[in-house]
N, C-alpha and C positions, 0 to 999 in steps of 0.2 A: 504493500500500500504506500508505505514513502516516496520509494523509486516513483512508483506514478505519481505522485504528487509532486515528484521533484520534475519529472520530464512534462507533465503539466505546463508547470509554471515555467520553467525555459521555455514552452514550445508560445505562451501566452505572452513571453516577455518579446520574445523573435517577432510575433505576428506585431505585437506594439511598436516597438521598433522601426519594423517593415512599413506601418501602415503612418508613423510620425517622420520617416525618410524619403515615402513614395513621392506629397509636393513635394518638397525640395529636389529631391530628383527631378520630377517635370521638369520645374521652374529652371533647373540648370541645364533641361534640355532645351529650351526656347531659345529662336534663333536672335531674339534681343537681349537673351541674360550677360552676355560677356560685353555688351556695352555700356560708354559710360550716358550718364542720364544726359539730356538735354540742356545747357548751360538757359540761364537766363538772358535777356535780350539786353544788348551792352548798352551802358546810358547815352544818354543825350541825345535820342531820339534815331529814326529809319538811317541808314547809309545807304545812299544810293549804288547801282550794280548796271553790268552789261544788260541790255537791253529795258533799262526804265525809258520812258518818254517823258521830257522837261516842256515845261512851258518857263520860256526867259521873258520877261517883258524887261523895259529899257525905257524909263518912261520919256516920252520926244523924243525918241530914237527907233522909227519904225523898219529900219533897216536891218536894225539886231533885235527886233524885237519876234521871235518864231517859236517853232517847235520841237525839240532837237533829241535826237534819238543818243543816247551813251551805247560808244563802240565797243568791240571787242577789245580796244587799247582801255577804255575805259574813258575815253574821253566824249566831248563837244565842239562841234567844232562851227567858232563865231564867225559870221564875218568881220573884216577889219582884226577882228585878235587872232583869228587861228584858233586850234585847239586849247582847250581848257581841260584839265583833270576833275571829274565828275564821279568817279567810281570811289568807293570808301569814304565823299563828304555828306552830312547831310546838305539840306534844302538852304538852312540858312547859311553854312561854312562858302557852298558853291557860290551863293550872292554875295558873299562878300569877297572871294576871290576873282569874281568877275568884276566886280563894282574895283578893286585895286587894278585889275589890268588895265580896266578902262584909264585909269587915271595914269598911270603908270605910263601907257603908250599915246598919253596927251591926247585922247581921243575926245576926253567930258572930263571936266574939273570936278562936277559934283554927282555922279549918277548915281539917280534910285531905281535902283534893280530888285525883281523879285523873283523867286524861281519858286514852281508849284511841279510836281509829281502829275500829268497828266494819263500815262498807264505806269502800272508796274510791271517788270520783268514776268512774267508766268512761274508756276509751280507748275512740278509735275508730280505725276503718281502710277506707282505700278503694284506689279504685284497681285493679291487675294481680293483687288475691287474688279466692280461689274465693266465698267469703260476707262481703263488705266491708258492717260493722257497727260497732255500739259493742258491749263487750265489757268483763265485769267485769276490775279491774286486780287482778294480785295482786305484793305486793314481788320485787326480783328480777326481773322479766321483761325479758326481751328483744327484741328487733324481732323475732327469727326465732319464740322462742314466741306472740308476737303472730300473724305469721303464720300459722303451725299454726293458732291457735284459730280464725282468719278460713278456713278448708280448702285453705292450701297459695297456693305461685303460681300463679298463669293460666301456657300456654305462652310467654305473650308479654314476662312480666314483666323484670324485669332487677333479677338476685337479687342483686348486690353491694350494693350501699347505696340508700338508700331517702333521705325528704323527710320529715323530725319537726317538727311544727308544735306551738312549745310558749312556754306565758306566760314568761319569765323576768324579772319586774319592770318589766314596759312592753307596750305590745302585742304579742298576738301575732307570731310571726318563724319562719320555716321556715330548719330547717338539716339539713345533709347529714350522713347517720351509717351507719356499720355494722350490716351484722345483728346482729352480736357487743351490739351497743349496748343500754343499759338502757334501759327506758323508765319515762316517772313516767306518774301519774293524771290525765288530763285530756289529753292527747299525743294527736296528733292524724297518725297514719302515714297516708303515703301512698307508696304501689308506680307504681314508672315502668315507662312502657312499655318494651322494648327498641329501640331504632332499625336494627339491622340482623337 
């Protein structure tokens, strides 16, 4: 009678064990567990990227005044100034870098310049959604609005956290985020499959 009560309790200690190891097993199966989380969005506001659309105004100066697409250099490119560096300033750094060229190349002593975000770069998304695209970005959005826009999950997806593939001042780097999560312009989501 001990013996069974002894191999009992070892077989009952095994099964708890077993069944306190199984998530964590999962979870260190998932194909987001070995990444790092999603950093926060670095202060002082959007950094503009390759393919935003600027609106420049120039005020009395209808010649500079347009719509101007950021290149793959990353730049804008004005009449009378040439090119301007546009990628990694915000809205307000870029007007005030314009408003010094002006001055600088004696074009206008005092110019008030404004620059507005008229599209953003696209996101895209792959992966366990129903229409895995690029897709315009709009402020605000979310991995799960993301989603939506892409027509929902596949049955197979695995809808807790996803894989955000995004520039943050150095090459590209995938990290692990919540649906809850904001996304920027140029983010690059992708939906895991489920494993069980």
């Amino acid at each position: 009678m001990p013996k069974f009560r002894r191999e009992t309790r070892r077989h009952l200690l095994a099964t708890a064990v077993s069944a306190l190891a199984a998530p964590a097993l999962l979870s260190g199966c998932a194909a987001w567990s070995g990444l790092p989380p999603l950093p926060p969005a670095p202060p002082g506001g959007y950094r503009l990227g390759t393919g935003d659309r600027l609106r420049v105004v120039v005020f009395g100066q209808k010649q500079l005044t347009a719509t101007y697409l950021v290149d793959a250099s990353g730049m804008i490119d004005l009449p009378l100034l040439g090119p301007v560096r546009a990628a990694g300033r915000t809205t307000a750094a870029l007007r005030r870098a314009i408003a010094r060229a002006l001055v600088a190349k004696g074009i206008l002593r005092h110019p008030a310049v404004a620059v507005e975000v008229k599209a953003y770069r696209p996101f895209s998304i792959l992966g366990e959604v129903n229409k895995p695209d690029q897709y315009a970005f709009e402020p605000g959005m979310t991995v799960l609005a993301a989603v939506s826009l892409a027509g929902g999950f596949t049955y197979r997806a695995a809808e807790s956290e996803v894989g955000v593939i995004r520039v943050t001042g150095g090459p590209p780097r995938e990290y692990r985020a919540p649906v809850s999560a904001l996304i920027e312009p140029g983010d690059v989501i992708r939906v895991f499959e489920r494993h069980f």
